[in-house]
C-alpha positions in Angstrom: -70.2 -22.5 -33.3 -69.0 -19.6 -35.5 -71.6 -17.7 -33.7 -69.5 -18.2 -30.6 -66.3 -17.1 -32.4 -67.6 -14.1 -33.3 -68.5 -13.1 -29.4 -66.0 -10.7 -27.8 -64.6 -13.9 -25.7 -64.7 -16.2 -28.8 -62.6 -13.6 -31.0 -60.1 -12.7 -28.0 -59.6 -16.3 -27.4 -58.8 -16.9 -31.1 -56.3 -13.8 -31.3 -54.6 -15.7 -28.2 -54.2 -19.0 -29.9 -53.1 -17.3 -33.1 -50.1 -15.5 -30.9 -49.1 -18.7 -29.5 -49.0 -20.2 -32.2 -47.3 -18.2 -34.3 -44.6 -17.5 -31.2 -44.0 -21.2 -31.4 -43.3 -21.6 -34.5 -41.3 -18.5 -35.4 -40.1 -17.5 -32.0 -39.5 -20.3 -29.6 -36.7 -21.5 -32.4 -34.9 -18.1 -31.6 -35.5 -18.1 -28.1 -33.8 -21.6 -27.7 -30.7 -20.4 -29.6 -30.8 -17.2 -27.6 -30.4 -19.5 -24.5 -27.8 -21.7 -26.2 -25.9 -18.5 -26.9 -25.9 -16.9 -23.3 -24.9 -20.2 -22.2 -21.8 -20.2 -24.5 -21.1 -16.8 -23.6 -21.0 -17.4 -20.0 -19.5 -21.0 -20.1 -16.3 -18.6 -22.1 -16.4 -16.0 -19.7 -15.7 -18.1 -17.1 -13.1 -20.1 -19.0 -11.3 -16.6 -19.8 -11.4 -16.3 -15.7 -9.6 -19.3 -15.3 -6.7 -18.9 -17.6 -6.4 -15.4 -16.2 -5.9 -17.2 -12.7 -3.5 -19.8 -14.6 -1.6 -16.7 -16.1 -1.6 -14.9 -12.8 0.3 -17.8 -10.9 2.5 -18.6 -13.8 3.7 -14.5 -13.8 4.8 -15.7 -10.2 6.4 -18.6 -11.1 8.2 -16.7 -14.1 9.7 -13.9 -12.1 13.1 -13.0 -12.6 16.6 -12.0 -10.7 15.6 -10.2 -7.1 11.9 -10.6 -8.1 12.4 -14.5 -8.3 10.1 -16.6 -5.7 12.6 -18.9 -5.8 15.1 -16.8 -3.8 12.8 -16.1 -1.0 14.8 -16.6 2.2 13.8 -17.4 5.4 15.4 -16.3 8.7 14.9 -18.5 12.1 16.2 -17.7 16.0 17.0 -20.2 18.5 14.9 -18.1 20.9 12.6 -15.5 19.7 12.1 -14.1 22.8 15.1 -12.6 23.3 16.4 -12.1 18.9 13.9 -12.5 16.4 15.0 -11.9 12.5 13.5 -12.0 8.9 15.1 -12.4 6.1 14.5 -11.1 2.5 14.5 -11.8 -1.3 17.9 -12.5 -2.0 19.7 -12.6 1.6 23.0 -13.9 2.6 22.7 -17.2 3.6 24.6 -18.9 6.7 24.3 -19.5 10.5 25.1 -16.5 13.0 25.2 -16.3 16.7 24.2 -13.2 18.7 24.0 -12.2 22.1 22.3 -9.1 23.4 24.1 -7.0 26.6 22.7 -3.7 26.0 19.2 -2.9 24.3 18.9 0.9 22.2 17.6 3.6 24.7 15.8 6.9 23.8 17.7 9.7 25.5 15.2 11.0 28.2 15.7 14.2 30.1 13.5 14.7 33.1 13.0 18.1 35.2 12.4 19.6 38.4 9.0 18.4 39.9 6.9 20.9 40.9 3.9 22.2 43.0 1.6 22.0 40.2 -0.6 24.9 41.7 2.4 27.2 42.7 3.5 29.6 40.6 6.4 30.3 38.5 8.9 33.3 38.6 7.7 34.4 35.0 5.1 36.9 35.3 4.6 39.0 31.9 3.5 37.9 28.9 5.4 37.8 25.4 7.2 34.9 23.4 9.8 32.7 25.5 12.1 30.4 22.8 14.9 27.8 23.6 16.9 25.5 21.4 17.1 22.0 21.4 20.4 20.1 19.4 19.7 16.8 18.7 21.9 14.3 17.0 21.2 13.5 13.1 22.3 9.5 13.4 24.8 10.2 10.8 27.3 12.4 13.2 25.5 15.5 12.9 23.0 17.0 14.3 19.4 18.8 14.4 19.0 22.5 15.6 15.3 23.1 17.0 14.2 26.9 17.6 11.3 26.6 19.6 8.7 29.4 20.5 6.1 29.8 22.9 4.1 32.5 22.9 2.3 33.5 26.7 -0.9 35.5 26.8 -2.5 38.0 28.9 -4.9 35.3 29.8 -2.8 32.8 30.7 -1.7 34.6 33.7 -4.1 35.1 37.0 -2.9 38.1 38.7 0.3 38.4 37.0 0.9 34.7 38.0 1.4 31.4 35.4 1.6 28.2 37.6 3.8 25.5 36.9 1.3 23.1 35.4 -0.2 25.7 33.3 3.4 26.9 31.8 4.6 23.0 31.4 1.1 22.7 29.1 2.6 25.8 27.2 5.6 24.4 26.4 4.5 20.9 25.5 2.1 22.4 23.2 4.8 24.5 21.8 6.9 21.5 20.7 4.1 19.8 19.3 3.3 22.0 16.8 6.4 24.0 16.2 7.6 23.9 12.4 11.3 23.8 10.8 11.7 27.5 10.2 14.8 29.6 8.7 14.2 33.3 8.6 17.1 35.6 7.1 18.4 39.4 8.9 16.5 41.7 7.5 18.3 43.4 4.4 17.9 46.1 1.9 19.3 47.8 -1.5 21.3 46.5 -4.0 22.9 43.0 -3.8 25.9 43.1 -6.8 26.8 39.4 -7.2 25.6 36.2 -8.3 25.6 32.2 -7.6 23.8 29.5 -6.1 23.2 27.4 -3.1 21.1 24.0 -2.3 18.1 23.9 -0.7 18.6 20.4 1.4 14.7 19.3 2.2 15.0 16.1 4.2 18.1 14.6 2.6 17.1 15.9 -0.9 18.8 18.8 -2.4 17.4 21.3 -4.8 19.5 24.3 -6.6 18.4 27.4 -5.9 19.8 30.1 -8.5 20.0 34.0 -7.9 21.5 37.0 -10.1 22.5 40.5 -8.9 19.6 43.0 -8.4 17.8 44.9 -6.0 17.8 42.6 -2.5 13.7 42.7 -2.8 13.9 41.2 -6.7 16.8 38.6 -5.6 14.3 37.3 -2.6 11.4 37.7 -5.0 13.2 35.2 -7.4 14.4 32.5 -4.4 10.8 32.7 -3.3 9.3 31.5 -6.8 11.6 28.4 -7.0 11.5 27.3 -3.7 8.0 27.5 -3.6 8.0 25.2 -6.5 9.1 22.6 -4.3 6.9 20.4 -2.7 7.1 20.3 0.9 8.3 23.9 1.9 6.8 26.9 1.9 8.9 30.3 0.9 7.7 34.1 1.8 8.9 37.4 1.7 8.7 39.5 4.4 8.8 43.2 4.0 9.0 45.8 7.2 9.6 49.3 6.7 11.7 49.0 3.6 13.4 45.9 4.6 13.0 42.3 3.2 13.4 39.5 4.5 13.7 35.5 3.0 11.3 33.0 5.5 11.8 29.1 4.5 9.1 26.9 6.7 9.0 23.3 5.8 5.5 21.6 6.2 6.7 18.1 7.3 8.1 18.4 10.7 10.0 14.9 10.5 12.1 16.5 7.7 15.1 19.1 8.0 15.5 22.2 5.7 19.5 23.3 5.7 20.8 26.5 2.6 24.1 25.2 2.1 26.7 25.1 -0.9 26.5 29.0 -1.6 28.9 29.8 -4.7 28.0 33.4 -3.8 27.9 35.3 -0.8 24.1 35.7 -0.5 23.6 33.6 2.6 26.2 35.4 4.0 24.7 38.3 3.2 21.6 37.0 4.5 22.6 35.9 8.1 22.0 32.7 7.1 23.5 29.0 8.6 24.2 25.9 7.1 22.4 24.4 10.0 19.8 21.3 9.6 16.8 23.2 11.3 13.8 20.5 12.2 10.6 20.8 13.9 11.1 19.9 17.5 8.4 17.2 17.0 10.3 15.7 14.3 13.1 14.9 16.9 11.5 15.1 20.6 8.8 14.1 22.2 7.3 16.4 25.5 5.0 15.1 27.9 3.7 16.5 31.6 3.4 13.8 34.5 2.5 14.0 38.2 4.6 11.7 40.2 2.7 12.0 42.9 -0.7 14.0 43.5 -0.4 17.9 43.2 3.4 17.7 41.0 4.0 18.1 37.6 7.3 17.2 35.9 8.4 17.9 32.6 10.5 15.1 30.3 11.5 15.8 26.9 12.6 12.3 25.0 14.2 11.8 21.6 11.8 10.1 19.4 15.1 7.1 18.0 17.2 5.6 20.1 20.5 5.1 19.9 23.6 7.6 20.8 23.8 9.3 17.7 20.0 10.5 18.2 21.0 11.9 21.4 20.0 15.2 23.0 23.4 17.2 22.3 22.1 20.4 24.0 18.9 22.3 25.1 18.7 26.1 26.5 16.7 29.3 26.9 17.6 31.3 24.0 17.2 34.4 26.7 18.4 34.6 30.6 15.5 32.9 33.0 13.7 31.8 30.1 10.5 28.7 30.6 13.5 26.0 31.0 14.8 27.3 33.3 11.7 27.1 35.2 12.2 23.3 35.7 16.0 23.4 35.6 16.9 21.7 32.1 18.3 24.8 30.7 21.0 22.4 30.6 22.8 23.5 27.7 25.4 21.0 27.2 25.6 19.9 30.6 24.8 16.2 31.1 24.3 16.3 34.6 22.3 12.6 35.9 18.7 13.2 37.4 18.3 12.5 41.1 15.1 11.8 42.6 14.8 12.7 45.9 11.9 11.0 47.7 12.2 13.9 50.9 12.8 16.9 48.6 13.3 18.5 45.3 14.6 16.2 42.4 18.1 16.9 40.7 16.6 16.9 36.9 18.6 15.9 34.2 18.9 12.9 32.2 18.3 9.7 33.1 21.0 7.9 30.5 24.2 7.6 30.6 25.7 8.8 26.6 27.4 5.5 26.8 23.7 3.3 27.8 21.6 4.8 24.8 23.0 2.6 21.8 22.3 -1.2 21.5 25.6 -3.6 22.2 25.8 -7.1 21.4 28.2 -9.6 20.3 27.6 -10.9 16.7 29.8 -14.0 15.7 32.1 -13.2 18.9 32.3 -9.4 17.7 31.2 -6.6 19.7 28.8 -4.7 17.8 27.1 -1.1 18.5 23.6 0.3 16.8 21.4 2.8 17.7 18.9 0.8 16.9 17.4 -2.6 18.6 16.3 -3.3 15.1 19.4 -3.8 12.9 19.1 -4.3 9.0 22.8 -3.3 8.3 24.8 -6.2 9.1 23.7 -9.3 7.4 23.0 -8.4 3.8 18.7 -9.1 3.7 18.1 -9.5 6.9 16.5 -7.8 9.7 17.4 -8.7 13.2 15.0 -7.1 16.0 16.8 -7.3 19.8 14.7 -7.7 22.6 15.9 -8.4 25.4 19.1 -8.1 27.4 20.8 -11.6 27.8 21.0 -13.2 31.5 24.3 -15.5 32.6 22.2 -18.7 32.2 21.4 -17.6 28.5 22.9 -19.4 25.8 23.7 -17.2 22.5 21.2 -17.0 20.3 21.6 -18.7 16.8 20.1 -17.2 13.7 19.6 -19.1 10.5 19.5 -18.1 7.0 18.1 -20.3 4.1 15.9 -21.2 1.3 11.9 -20.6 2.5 10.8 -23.9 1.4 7.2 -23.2 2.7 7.1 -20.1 0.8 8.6 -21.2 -2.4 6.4 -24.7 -2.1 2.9 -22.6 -1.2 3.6 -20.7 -4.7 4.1 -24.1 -6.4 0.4 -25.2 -5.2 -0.7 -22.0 -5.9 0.1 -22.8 -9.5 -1.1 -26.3 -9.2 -4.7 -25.3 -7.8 -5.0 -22.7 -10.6 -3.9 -25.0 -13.1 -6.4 -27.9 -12.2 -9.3 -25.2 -11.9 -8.9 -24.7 -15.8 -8.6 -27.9 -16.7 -11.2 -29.9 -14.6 -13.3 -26.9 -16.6 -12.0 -27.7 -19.6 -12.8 -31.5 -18.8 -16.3 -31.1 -17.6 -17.6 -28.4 -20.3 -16.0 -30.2 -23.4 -17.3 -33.9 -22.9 -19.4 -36.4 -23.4 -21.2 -38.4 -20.1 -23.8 -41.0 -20.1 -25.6 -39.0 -23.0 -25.2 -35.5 -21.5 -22.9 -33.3 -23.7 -20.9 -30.2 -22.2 -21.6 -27.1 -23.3 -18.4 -26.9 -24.7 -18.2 -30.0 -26.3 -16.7 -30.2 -29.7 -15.4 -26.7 -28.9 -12.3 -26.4 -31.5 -10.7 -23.9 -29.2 -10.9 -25.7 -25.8 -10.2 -29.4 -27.4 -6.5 -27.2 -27.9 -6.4 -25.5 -24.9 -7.2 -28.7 -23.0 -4.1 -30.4 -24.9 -2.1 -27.6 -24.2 -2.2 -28.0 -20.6 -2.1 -32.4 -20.7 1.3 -31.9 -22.8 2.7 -29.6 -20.6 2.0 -31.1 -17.7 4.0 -34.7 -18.6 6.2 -33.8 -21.4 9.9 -32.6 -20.5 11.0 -29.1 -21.5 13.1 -28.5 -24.7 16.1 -27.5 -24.3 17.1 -28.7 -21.2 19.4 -32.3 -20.4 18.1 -35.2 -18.7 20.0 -34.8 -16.1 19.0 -31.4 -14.4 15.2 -30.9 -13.4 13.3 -30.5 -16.9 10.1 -32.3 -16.2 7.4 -31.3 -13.3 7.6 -35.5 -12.4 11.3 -34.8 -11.3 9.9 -31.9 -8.7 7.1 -35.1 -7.5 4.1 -33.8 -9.4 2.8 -35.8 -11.6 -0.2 -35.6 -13.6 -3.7 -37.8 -14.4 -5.8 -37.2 -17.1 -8.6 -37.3 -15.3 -8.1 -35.2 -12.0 -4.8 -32.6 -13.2 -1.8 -31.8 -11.5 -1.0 -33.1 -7.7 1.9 -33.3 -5.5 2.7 -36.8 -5.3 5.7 -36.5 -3.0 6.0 -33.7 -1.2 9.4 -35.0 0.2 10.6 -35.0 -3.3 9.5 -31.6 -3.8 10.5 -30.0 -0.7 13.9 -31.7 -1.4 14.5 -30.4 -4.8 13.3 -26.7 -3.9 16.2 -26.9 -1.0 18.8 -28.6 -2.1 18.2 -27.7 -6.0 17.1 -24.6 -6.1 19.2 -22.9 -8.9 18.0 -25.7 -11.2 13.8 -25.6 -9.9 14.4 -21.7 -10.2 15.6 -22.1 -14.1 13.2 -25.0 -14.4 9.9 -22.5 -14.2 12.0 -19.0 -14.8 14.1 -19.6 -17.7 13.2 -18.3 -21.0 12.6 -21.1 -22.3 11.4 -22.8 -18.5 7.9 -24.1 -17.9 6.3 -21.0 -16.8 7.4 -18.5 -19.3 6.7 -21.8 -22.3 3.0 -22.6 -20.5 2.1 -18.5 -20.5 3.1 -17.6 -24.0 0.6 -21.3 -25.7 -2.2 -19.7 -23.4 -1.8 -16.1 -23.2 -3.5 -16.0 -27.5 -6.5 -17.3 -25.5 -6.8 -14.2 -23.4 -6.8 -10.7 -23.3 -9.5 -8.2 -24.9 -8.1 -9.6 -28.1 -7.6 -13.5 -27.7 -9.5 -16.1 -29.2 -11.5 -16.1 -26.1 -12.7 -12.6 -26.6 -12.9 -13.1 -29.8 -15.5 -15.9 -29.8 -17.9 -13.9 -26.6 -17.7 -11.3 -29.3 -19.2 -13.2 -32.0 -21.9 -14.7 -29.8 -22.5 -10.9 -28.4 -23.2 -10.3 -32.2 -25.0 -12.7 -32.7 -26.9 -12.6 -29.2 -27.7 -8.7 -31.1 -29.2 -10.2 -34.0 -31.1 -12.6 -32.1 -32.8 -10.3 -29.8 -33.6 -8.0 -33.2 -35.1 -11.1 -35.1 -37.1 -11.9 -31.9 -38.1 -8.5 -31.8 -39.3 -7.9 -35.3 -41.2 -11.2 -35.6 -42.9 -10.7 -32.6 -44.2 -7.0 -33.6 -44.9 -8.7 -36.8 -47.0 -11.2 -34.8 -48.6 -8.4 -32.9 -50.1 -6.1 -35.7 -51.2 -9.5 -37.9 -53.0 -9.9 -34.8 -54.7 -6.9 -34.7 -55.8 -7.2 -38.4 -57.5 -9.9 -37.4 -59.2 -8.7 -34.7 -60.1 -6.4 -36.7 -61.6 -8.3 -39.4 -63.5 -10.6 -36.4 -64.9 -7.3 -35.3 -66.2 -6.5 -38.3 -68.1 -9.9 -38.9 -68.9 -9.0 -35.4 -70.8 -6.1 -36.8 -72.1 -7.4 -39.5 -73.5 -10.8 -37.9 -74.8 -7.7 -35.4 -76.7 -5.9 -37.8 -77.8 -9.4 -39.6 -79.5 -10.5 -36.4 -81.3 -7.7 -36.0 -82.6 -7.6 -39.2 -83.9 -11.1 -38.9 -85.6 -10.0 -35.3 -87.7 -6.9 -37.2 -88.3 -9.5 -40.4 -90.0 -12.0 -38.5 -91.9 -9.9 -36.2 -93.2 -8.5 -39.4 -94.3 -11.5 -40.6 -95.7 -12.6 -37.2 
């Protein structure tokens, strides 16, 4: 038998049983806390989850003045089809009626159409530029100094054909830039001052002292160039400087204005919005019918104070001219003429563009079909002009009981999350013990959230809403929060609203009382934390202890190998003694 343990299988097998058995008496003690401990730490990770949801829903509830939930407003038409409206945080409230006459119109200008193969009367290269005025929608207006730049190789034979040089110019509008470029100037400028640099509706000051006309430039360029969204240069020819402003958005305007000096006098320079044309108009080609190409240039709002005030060839028989809408201020109507050449010109009336409709009886004009300036928080969108047989359409402005109610079960579904958690985790059934059961920490918590639930608030009388039973939601120990009678609640939210709104919002209200008992428990320092810290530490220890032992185990293993091996010699050497004894002997 010890012969057998002292075989290579005999002594492995004996240096297995002695890990095992070591293991299990030293290790498996610390593995089976290990395990307890991850549990724990993952039973309160996913508690701290839970109140953060709870905390998350009661932030909602506990929202203040325009940010309050509890002044969300809802708008409603009689006939969305025809007026549609929404209504936001904090709208006027009432009943309005509308009726539509005249929908918002973009002002569209349509040329000439034209053989698109034949060729125009322009016939030598070089830069063509026109200027399109477009209304601002406050009164003003836009100017629009558009380029377009023809090359030897446009042309075939000296010829550009109408399709070619309507491409040309629609390409020119798409990508032509808000520019202002100064005369050209030189020596010494003796004064000093200011002006604004308007970009968009913002202003910036722009300072300049007396000095040499290259140095005064130098300086605008530097702080206008600090600006974001427009670009400054100086541009210098044959002794002569000149100031270049190019703004990189081309839906905003630049505009130099307020001078306290004379410099943009000086300069050449207007108090004009400039915009890029793209920022206003739109240019498209189109073939009416096969081999034609017309031109239309639209403004990109609607409405008459968006209109297009005036558009010509900065030169005599410039590119508009080409397709007759070198206009200039002329409104003249377009004509189509089925048998011959169309009339072109625009195909609005100044008086069709804006919307019209009567509002409460009132007529009422926007540029807009989408109006968000007469009822204070509510948006109404037109579409459609009203028939005789249409009756007026009625909008409505009130509480959003759906919203303010879905934020309520929100709360309710976030609330019963953490305490059916708290419930399962921290009791005792038929034997089987939670994992957090006789938790210190969630036996409070779980109180905290039973006591709020039933008990009224402090603070407030009996006779305004100052329990969650007066809004219908009542609670059971067993199974949370519930709505019990929605009626009740839906009642309450709309005809009570100030009082459910101070109820959860106050100070002292449910929402703001509920976050401050649990917000200890969370965060990177709460008691939460605090204990998946602890266990972390200990988790550390744990895995050291297991560690240690186990190498321990290891090399008291080896020794004993070892020492097998050697009586593994030794019996060896022993045997073979015996072997050469008694063949001596026999």
């Amino acid at each position: 038998m010890a012969i057998d343990l002292l075989t290579t299988s005999g002594i492995n097998s004996f240096i297995n049983s002695y890990i095992q058995t070591e293991s299990a008496k030293r290790i498996s003690p610390l593995k089976t806390k290990q395990s307890k401990y991850n549990n724990l730490s993952t039973a309160y990770s996913n508690l701290l989850s839970n109140i953060d949801k709870l905390k998350s829903s009661l932030s909602t509830l506990k929202l203040r003045d325009s940010s309050s939930i509890f002044r969300a407003k809802k708008a409603e038409s009689s006939n969305t089809n025809l007026v549609s409206a929404t209504a936001g945080s904090g709208a006027d409230e009432g009943t309005f009626t509308l009726r539509t006459n005249q929908l918002a119109k973009n002002d569209t200008l349509l040329s000439i159409d034209r053989n698109s193969d034949s060729y125009s009367s322009i016939n030598s290269p070089g830069t063509y530029s026109f200027t399109i005025k477009t209304g601002d929608g406050s009164g003003s207006f836009y100017l629009s100094n558009v380029s377009v730049t023809l090359e030897e190789s446009d042309f075939n034979n000296g010829n550009i054909s109408y399709s070619s040089l309507a491409d040309k110019i629609k390409a020119a509008v798409k990508d032509d830039k808000a520019v202002i470029t100064s005369n050209a100037v030189n020596g010494y400028f003796a004064s000093s001052g200011s002006f604004k640099l308007n970009l968009g509706g913002t202003e910036t000051e722009i300072t300049y002292s007396e000095g040499n006309y290259e140095d005064v430039i130098d300086s605008i360029v530097t702080q206008i160039n600090n600006i974001s969204g427009v670009i400054a240069e100086k541009i210098v020819d044959n002794g002569n400087v000149q100031l270049k402003i190019t703004a990189v958005n081309s839906s905003k305007f630049i505009q130099l204005k307020d001078d306290t000096g004379s410099l943009l006098t000086q300069l050449g320079v207007s108090s004009n919005k400039e915009i890029a044309a793209s920022g206003v108009i739109s240019a498209s080609t189109f073939s009416p019918v096969v081999g034609s190409t017309q031109f239309s240039i639209s403004s990109k709002n609607t409405g008459y104070n968006f209109r297009i005030m005036e558009i010509s060839d900065d030169n005599p028989n410039g590119l508009l001219n080409e397709f007759g809408i070198n206009l200039g201020t002329n409104r003249q109507a377009f004509v189509q003429n089925e048998s011959g050449e169309d009339t072109a010109g625009f195909v609005h009336n100044e008086s069709e563009l804006s919307a019209k409709f009567l509002f409460n009886g009132i007529e009422i004009q926007r540029d807009s079909n989408t109006v968000s300036d007469l009822v204070n928080g509510v948006t109404i969108t037109l579409k459609s002009v009203f028939t005789s047989n249409d009756p007026d359409v009625v909008i409505s402005v009130g509480t959003d009981v759906a919203s303010i109610k879905s934020k309520i079960e929100s709360f309710i579904n976030s609330f019963n999350e953490l305490y059916s958690y708290l419930r399962k985790n921290s009791s005792s059934v038929s034997g089987q013990r939670g994992i957090l059961f006789g938790d210190s920490t969630t036996s409070t918590l779980t109180n905290i959230l039973s006591s709020s639930a039933y008990l009224p608030l402090s603070g407030f009388s009996s006779d305004v809403i100052n329990s969650l039973s007066k809004l219908g939601i009542t609670f059971d120990v067993n199974n949370g929060l519930s709505v019990s009678d929605s009626s009740q609640l839906e009642s309450a939210i709309l005809s009570r609203t100030s009082e459910v709104e101070l109820f959860f919002n106050d100070t002292n209200g449910f929402a703001e009382t509920l976050y401050s008992k649990i917000n200890s428990y969370s965060g990177a320092n709460g008691y939460i934390q605090q204990a998946i810290s602890r266990l972390d530490t200990n988790l550390t220890q744990l895995n050291d202890s297991i560690t240690r032992i186990q190498t321990q185990i290891n090399k008291s293993a080896e020794n004993l190998r070892k020492q097998y091996q050697k009586l593994q010699s030794q019996l060896a050497e022993l045997l073979s003694s015996q072997s050469l004894f008694t063949n001596y002997l026999g």
